[in-house]
PDB file of N, CA, C and O in Angstrom:
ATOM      1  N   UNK A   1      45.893  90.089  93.641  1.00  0.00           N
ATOM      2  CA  UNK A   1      46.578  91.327  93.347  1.00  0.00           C
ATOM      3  C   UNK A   1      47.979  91.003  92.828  1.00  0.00           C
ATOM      4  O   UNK A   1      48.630  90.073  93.305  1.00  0.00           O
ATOM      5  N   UNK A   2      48.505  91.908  91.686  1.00  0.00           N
ATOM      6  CA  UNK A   2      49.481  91.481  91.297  1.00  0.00           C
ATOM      7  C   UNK A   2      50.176  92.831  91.093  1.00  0.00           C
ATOM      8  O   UNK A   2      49.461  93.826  90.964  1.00  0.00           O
ATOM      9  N   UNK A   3      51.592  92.958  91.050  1.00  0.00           N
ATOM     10  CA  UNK A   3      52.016  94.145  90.504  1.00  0.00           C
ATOM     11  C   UNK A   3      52.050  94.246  88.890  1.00  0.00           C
ATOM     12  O   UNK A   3      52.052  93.266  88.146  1.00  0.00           O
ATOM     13  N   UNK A   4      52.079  95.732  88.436  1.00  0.00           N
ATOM     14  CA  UNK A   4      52.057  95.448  86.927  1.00  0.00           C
ATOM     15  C   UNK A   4      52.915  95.322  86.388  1.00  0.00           C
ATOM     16  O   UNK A   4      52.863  94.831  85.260  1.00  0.00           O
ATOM     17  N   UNK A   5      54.429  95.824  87.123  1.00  0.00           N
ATOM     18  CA  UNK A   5      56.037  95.530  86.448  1.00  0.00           C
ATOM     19  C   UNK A   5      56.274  93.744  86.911  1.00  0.00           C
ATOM     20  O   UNK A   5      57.338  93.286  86.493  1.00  0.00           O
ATOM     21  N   UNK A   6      55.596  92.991  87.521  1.00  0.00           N
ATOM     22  CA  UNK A   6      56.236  91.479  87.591  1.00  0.00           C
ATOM     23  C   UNK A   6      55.981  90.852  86.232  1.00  0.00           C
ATOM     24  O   UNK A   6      55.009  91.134  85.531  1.00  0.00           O
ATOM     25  N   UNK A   7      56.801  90.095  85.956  1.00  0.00           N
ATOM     26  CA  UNK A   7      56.654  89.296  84.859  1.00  0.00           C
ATOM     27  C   UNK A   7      56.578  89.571  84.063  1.00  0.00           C
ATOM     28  O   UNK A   7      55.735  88.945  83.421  1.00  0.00           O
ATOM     29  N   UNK A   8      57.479  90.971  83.121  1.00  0.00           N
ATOM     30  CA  UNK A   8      56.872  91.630  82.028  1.00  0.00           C
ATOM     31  C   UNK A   8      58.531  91.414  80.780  1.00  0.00           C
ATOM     32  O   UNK A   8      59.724  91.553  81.048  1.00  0.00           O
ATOM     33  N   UNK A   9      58.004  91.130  79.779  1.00  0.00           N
ATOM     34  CA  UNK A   9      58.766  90.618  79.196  1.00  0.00           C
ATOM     35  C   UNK A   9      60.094  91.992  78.613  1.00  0.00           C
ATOM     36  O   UNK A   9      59.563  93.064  78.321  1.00  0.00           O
ATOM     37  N   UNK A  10      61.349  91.954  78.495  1.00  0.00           N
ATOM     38  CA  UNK A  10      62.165  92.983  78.462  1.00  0.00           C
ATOM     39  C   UNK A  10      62.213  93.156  76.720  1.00  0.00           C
ATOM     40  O   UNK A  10      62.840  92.500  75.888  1.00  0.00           O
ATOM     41  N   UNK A  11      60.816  94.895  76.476  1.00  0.00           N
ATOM     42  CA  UNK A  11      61.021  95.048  75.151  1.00  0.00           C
ATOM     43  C   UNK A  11      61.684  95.672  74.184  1.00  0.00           C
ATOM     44  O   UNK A  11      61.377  96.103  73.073  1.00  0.00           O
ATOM     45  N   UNK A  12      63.313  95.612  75.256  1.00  0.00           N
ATOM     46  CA  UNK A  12      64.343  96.233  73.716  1.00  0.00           C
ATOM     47  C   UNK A  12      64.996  94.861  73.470  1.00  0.00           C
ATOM     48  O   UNK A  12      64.898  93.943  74.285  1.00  0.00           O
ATOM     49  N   UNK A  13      65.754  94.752  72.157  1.00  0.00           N
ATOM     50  CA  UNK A  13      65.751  93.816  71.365  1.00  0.00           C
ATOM     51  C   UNK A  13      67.281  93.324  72.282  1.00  0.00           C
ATOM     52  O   UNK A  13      67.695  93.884  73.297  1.00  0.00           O
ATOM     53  N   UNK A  14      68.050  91.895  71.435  1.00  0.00           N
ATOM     54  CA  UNK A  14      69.209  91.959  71.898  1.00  0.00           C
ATOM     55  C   UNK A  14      70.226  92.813  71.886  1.00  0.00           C
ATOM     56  O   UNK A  14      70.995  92.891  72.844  1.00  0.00           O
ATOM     57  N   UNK A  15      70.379  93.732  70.536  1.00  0.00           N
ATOM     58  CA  UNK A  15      71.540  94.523  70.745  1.00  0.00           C
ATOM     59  C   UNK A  15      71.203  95.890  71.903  1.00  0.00           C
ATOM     60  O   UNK A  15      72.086  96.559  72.441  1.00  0.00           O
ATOM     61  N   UNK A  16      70.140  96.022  72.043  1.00  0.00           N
ATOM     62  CA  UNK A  16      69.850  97.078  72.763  1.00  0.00           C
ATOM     63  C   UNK A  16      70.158  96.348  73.921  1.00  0.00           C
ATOM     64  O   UNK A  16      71.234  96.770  74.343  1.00  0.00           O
ATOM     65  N   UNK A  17      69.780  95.573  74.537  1.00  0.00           N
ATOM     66  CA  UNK A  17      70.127  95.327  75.802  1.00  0.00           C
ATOM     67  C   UNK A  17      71.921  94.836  75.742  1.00  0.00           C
ATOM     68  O   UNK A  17      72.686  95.054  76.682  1.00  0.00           O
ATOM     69  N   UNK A  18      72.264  94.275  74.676  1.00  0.00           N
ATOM     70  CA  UNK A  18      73.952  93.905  75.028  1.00  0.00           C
ATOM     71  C   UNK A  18      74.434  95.283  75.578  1.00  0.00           C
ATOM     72  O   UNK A  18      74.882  95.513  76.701  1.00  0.00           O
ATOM     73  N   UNK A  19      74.246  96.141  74.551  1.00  0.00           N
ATOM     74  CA  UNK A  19      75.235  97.413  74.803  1.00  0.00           C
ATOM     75  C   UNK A  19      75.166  97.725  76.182  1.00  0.00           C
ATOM     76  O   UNK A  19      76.199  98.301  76.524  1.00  0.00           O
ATOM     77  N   UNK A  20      74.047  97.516  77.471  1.00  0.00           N
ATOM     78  CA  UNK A  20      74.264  98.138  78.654  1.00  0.00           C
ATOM     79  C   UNK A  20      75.973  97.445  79.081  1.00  0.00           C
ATOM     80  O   UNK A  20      76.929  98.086  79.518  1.00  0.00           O
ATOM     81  N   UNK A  21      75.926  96.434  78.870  1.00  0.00           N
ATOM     82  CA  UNK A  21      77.670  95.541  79.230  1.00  0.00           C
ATOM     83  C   UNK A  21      79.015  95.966  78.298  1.00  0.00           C
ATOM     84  O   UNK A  21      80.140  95.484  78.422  1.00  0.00           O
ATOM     85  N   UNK A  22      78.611  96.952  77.378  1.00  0.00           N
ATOM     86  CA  UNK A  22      80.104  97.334  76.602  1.00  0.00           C
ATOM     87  C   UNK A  22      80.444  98.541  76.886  1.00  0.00           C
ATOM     88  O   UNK A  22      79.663  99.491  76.832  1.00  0.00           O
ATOM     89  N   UNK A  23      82.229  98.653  77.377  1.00  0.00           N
ATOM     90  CA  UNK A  23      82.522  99.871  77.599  1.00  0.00           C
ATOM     91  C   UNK A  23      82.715  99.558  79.243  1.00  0.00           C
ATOM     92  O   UNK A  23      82.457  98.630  80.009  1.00  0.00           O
ATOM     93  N   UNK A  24      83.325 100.895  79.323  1.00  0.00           N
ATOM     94  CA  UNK A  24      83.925 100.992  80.746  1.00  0.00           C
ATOM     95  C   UNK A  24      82.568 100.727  82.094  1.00  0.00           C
ATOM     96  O   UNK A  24      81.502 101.339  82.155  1.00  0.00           O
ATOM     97  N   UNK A  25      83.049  99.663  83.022  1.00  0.00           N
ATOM     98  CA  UNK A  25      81.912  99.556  84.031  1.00  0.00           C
ATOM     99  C   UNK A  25      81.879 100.832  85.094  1.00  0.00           C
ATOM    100  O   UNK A  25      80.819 101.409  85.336  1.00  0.00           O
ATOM    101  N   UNK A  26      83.039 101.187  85.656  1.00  0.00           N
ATOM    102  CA  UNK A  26      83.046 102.249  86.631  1.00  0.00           C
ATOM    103  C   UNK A  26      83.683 103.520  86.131  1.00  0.00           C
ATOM    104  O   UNK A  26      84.719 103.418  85.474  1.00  0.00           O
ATOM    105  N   UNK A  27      83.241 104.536  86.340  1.00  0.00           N
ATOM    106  CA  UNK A  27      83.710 105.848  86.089  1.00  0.00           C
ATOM    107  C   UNK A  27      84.833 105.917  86.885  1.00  0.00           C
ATOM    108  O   UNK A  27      85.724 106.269  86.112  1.00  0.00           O
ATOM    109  N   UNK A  28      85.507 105.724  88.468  1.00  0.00           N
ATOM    110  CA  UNK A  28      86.617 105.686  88.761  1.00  0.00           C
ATOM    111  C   UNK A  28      86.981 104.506  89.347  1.00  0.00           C
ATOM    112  O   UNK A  28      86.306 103.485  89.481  1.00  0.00           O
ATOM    113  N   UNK A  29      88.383 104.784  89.766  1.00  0.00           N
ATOM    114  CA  UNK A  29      88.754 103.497  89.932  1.00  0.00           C
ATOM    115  C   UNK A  29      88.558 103.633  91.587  1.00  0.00           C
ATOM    116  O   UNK A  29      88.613 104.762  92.076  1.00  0.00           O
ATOM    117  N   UNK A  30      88.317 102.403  92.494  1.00  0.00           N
ATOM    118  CA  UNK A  30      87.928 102.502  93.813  1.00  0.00           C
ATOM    119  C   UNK A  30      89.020 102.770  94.330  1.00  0.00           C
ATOM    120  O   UNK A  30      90.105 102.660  93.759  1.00  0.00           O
ATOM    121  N   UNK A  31      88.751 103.338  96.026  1.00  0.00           N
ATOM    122  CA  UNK A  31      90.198 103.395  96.715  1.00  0.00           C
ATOM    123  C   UNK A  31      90.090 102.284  97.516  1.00  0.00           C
ATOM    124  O   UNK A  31      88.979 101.923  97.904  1.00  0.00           O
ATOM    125  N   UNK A  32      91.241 101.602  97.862  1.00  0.00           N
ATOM    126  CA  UNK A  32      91.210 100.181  98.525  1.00  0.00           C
ATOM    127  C   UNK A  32      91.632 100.914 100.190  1.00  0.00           C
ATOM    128  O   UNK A  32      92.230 101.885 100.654  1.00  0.00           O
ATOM    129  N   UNK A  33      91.030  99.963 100.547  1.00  0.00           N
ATOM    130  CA  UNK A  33      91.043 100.394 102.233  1.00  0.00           C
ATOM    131  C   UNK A  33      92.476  99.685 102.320  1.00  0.00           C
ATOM    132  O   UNK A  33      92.898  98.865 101.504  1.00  0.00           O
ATOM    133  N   UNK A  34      93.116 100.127 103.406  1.00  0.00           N
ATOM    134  CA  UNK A  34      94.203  99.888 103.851  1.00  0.00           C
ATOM    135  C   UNK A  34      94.069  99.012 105.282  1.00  0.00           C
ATOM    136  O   UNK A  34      93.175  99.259 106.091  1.00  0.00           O
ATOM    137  N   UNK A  35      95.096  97.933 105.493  1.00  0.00           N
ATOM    138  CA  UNK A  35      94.554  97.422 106.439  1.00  0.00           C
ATOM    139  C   UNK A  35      95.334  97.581 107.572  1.00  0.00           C
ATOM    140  O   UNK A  35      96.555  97.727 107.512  1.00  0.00           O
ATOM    141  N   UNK A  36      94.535  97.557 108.864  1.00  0.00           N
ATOM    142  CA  UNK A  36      95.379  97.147 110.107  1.00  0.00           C
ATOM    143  C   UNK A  36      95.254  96.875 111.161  1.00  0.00           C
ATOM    144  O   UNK A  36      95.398  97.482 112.222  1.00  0.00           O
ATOM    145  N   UNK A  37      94.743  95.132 110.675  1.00  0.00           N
ATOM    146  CA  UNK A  37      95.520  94.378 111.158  1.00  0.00           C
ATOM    147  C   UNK A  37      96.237  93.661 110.167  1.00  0.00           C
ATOM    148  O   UNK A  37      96.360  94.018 108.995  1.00  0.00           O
ATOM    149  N   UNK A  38      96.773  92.485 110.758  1.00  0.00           N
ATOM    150  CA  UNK A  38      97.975  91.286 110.363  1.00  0.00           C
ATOM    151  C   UNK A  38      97.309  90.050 110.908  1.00  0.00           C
ATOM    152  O   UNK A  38      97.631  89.874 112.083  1.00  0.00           O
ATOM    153  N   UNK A  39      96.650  89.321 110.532  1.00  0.00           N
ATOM    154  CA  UNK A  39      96.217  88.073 111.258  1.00  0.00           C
ATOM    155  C   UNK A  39      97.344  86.838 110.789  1.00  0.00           C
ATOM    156  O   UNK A  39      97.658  86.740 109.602  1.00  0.00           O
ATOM    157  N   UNK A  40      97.849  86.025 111.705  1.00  0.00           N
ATOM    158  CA  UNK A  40      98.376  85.014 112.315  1.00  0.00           C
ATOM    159  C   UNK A  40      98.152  84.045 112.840  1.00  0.00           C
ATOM    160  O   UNK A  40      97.337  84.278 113.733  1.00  0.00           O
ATOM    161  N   UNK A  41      98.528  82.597 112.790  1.00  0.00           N
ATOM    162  CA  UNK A  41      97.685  81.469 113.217  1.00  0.00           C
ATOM    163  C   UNK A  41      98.422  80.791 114.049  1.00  0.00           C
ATOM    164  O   UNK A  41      99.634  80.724 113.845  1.00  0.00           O
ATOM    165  N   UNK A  42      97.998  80.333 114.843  1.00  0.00           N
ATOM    166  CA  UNK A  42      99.015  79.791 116.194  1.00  0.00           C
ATOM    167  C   UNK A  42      98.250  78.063 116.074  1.00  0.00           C
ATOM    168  O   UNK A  42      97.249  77.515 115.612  1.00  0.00           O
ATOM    169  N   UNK A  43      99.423  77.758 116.783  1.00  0.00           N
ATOM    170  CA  UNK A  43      99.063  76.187 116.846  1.00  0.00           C
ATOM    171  C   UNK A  43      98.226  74.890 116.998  1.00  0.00           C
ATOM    172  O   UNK A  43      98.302  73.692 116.727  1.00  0.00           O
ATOM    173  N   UNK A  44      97.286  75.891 117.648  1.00  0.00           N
ATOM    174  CA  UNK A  44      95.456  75.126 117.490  1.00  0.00           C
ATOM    175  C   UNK A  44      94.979  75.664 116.736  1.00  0.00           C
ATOM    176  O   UNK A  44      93.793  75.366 116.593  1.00  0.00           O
ATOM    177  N   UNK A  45      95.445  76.572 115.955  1.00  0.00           N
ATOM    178  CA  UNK A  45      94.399  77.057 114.690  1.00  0.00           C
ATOM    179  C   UNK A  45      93.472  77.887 114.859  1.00  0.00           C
ATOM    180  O   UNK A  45      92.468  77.894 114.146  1.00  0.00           O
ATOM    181  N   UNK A  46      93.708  78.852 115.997  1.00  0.00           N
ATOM    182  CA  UNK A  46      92.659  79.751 115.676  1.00  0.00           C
ATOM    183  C   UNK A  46      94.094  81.461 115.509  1.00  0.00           C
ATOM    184  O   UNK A  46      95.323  81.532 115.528  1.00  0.00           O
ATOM    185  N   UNK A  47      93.151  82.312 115.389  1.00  0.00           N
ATOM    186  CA  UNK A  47      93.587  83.437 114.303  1.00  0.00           C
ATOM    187  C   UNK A  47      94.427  84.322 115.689  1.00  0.00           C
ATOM    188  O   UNK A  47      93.932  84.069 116.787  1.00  0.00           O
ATOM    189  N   UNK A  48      95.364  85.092 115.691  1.00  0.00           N
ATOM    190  CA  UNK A  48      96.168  86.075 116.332  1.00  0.00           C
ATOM    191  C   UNK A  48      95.801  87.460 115.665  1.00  0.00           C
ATOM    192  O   UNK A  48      95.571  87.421 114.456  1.00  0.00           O
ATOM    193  N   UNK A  49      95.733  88.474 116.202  1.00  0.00           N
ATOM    194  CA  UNK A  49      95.035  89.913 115.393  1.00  0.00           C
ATOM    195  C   UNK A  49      95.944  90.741 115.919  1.00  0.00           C
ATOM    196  O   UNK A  49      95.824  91.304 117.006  1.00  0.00           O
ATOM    197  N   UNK A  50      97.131  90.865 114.955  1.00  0.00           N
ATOM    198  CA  UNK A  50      98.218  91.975 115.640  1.00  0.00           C
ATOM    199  C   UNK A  50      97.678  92.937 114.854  1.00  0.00           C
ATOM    200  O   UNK A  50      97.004  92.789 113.834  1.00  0.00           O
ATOM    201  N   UNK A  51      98.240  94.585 115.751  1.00  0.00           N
ATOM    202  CA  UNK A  51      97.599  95.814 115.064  1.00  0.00           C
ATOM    203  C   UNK A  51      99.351  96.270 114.128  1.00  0.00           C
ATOM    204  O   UNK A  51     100.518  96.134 114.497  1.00  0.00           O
ATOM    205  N   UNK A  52      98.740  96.823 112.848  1.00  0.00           N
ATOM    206  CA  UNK A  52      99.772  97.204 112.325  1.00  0.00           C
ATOM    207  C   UNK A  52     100.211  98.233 112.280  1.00  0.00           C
ATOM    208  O   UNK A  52      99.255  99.000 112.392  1.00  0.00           O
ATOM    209  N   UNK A  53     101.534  99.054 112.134  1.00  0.00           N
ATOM    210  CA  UNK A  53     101.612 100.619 112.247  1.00  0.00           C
ATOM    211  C   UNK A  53     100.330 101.440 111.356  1.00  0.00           C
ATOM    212  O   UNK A  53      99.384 101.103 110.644  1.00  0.00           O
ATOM    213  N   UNK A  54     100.999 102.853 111.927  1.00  0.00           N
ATOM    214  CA  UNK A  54      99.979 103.431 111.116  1.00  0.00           C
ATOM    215  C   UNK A  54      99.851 103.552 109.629  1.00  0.00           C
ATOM    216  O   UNK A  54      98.824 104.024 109.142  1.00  0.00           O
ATOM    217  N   UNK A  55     101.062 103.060 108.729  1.00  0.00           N
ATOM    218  CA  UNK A  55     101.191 103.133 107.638  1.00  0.00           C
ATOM    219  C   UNK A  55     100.496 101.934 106.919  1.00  0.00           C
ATOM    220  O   UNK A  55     100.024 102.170 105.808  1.00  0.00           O
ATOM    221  N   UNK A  56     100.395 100.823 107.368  1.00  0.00           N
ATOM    222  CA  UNK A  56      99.083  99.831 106.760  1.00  0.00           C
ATOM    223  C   UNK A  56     100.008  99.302 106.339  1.00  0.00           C
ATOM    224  O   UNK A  56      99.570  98.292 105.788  1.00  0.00           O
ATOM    225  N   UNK A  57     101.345  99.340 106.207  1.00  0.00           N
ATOM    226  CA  UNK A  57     102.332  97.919 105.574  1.00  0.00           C
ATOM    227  C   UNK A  57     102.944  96.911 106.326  1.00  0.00           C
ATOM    228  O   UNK A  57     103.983  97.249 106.892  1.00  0.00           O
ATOM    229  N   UNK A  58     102.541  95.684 106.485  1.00  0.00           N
ATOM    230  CA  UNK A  58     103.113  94.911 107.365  1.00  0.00           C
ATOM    231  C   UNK A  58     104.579  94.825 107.793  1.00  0.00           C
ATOM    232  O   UNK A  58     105.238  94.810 106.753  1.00  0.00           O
ATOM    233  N   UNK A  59     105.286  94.771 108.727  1.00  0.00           N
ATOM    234  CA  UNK A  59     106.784  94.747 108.972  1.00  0.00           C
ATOM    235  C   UNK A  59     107.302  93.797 108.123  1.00  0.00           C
ATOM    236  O   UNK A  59     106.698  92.801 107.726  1.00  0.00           O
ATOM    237  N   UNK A  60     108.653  94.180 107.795  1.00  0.00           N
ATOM    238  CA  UNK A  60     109.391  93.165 106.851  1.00  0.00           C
ATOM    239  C   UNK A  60     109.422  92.117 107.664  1.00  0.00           C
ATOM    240  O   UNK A  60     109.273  92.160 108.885  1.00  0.00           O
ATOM    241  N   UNK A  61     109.648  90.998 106.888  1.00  0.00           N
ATOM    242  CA  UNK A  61     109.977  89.823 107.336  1.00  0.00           C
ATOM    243  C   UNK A  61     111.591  89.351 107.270  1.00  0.00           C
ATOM    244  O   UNK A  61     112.340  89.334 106.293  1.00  0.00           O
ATOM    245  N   UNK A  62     111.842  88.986 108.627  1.00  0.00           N
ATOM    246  CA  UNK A  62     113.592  88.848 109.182  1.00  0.00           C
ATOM    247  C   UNK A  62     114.109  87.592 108.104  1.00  0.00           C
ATOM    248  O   UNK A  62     113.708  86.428 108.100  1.00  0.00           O
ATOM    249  N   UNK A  63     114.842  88.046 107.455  1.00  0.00           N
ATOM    250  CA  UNK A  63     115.918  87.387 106.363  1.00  0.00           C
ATOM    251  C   UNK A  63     116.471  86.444 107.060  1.00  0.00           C
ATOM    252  O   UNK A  63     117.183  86.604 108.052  1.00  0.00           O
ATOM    253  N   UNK A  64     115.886  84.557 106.122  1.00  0.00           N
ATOM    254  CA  UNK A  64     116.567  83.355 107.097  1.00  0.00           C
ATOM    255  C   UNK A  64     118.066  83.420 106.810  1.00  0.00           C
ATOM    256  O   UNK A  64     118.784  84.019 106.008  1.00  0.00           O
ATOM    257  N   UNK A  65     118.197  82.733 107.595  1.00  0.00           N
ATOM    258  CA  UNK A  65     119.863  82.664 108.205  1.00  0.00           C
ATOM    259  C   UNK A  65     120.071  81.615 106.544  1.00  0.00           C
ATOM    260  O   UNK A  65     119.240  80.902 105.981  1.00  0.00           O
ATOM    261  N   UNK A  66     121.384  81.903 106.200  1.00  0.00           N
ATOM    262  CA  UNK A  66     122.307  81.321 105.565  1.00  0.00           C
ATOM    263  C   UNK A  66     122.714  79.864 105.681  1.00  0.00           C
ATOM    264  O   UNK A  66     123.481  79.529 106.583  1.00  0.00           O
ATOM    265  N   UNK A  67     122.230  78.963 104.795  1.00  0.00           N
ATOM    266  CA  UNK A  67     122.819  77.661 104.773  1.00  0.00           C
ATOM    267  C   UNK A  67     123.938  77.481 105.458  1.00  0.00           C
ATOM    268  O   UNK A  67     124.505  78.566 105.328  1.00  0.00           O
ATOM    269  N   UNK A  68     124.590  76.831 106.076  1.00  0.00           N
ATOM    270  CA  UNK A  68     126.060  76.369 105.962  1.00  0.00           C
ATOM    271  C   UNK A  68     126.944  75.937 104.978  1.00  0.00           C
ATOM    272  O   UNK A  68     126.827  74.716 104.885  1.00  0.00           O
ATOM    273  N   UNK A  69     127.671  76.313 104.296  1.00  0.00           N
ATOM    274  CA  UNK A  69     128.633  75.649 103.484  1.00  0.00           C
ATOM    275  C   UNK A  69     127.721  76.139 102.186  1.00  0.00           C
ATOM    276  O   UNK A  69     128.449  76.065 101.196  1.00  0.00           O
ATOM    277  N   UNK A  70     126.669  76.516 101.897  1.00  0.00           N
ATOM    278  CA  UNK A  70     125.534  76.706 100.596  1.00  0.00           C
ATOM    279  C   UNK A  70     126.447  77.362  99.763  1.00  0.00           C
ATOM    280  O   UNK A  70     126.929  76.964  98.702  1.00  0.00           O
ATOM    281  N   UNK A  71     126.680  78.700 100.527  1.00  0.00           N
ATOM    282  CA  UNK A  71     127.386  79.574  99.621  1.00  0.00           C
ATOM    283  C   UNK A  71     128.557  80.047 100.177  1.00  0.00           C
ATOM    284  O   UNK A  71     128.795  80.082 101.384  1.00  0.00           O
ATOM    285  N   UNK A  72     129.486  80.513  99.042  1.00  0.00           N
ATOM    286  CA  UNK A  72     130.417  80.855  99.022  1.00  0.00           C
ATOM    287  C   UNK A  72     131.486  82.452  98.726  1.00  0.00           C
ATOM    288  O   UNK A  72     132.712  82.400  98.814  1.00  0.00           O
TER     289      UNK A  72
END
């Protein structure tokens, strides 16, 4: 027993089949999930899972301290 769509050769020509690939792929653009968590890696290497506010943007990161003498 065989099905009758296996193995059946595809009978529109090349340009007919290119065109399915030209032109816009998605009608909209997706919405990206927002995340929250923040994963972090601690010193043996396995992962830390902090929860992030509710706004999905990670906290700024604290501005390093100033060279000595660098600037003026």
């Amino acid at each position: 027993m065989f099905s009758k769509y296996e193995r059946q050769k595809d009978k529109r020509n090349y340009k007919e089949r290119k065109t399915i690939y030209v032109g816009a792929q998605y009608a909209t653009p997706t919405e990206r999930i927002k995340p929250s968590r923040m994963v972090k890696w601690n010193e043996s290497g396995m992962p830390n899972y902090e929860d992030l506010p509710e706004g999905g943007a990670p906290p700024p990161a604290a501005e390093p301290a100033a060279e000595a003498g660098g600037e003026e």
